[in-house]
C-alpha positions, 0 to 999 in steps of 0.5 A: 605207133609213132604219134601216140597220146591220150585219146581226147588230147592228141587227134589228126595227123602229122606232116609225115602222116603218121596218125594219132593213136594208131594201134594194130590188132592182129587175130591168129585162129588155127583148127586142127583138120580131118587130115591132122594139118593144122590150118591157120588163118590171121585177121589184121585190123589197124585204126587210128585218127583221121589223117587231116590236122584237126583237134577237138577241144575237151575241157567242156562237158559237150557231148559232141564237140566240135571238130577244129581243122588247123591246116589248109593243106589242099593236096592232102600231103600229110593224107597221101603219106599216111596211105602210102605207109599203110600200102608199104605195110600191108600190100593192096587189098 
């Protein structure tokens, strides 16, 4: 969305807590009923990179490489971004 790039190359987040790769996935299912009214229903799924400045280095064949935190930001300014947008977009549950 705003922070797009190859899947291993770009992981975490950004100062604005937009979030690497984030893609949104949207189902729309509609049935025809007894009644002849067409009921419709939607599923919304989001996902993305984990909301912390971390990386993973990838130049070696290591089934499970490590993950590297860049940033010490104790209040979890750039988390707290990323979930007050996804609250503006979507409502509360």
């Amino acid at each position: 969305r705003c922070f797009a790039g190859t899947r291993y190359l770009k992981r975490g987040a950004t100062l604005e807590g937009f979030v690497a790769n984030e893609v949104e996935t949207e189902q729309i299912v509609c049935e025809q009923g007894f009644t002849s009214r067409l009921s419709c229903s939607s599923y919304v799924q989001i996902r993305g990179s984990v909301p912390l400045f971390w990386s993973q280095v990838t130049d070696a064949m290591v089934p499970k490489p490590d993950i590297e935190l860049h940033r010490f930001d104790p209040m979890y300014h750039a988390t707290a971004a990323h979930f007050r947008s996804l609250l503006e977009r979507y409502g509360s549950p």
